[in-house]
C-alpha positions as CSV (number, residue, x, y, z in Angstrom):
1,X,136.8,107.7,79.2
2,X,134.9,105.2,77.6
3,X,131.8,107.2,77.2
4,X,133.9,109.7,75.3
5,X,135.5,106.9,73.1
6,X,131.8,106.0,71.7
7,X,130.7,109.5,71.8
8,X,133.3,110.4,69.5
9,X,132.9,107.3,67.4
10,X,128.6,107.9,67.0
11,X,130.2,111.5,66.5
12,X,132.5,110.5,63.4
13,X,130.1,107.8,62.0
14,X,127.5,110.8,61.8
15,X,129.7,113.0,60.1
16,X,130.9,110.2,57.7
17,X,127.2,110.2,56.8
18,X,126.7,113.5,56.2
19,X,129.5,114.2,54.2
20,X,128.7,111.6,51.8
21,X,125.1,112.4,51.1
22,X,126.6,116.0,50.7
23,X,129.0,114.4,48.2
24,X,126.1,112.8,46.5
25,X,123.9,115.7,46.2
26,X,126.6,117.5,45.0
27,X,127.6,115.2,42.4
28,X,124.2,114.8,41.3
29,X,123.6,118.8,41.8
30,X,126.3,119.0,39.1
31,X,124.9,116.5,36.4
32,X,121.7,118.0,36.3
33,X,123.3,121.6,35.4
34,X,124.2,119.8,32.0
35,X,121.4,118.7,30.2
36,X,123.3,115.9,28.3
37,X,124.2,113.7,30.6
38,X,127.5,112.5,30.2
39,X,126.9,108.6,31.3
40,X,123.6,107.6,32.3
41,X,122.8,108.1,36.3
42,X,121.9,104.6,36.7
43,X,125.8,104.3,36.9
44,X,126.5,107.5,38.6
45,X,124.1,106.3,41.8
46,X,125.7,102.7,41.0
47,X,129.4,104.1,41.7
48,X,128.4,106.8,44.0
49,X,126.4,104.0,46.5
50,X,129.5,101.9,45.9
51,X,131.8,104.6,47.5
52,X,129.3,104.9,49.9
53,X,129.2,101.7,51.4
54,X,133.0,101.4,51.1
55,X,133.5,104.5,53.2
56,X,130.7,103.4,56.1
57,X,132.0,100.3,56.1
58,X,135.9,101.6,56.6
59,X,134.7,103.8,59.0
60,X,133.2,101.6,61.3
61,X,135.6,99.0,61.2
62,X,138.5,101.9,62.3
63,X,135.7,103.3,64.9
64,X,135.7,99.9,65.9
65,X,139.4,99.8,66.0
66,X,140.0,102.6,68.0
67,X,137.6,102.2,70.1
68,X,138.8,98.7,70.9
69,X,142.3,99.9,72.0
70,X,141.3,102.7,73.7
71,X,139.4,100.2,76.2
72,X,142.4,97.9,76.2
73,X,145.0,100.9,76.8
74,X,142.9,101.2,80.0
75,X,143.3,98.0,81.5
76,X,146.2,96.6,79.8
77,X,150.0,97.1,81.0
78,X,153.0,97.1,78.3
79,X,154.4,93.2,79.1
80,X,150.5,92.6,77.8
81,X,149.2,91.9,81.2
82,X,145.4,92.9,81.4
83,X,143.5,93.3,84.0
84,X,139.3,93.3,84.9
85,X,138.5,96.9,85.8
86,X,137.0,95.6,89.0
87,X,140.5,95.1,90.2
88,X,143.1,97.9,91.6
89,X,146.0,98.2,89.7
């Protein structure tokens, strides 16, 4: 269970990344169809890396999150009572 946990947390981390470089090529794909630029694209890749490292940075700490209490869920009963998974339950 817990190799599917990271898996799926390398999995989503991956396709956080990709989706915002698509976003950014995008964006940027747009712009350059107009040749006045609208604001200069100093700012555009200023705001642009901004979102950028907001979303990684979200996405890991959920990842992280998850993948946390997935492990506890494991090993951990409902009155809070956890135990090594060395032991039997």
């Amino acid at each position: 269970m817990e190799y599917l946990l990271e898996t799926n947390f390398y999995l989503f981390i991956i396709v956080v990344y990709i989706l915002s470089f698509t976003i950014l090529g995008a964006l940027l794909g747009i712009m350059a169809l107009f040749e006045e630029w609208p604001v200069s694209l100093m700012e555009i890749v200023k705001t642009v890396l901004k979102g950028l490292f907001f979303i990684i940075i979200l996405s890991f700490i959920l990842g992280t999150l998850s993948y946390g209490l997935g492990v506890l869920g494991e090993n951990c009963n409902i009155d809070s009572s956890c135990y090594p998974e060395y032991l039997p339950y």
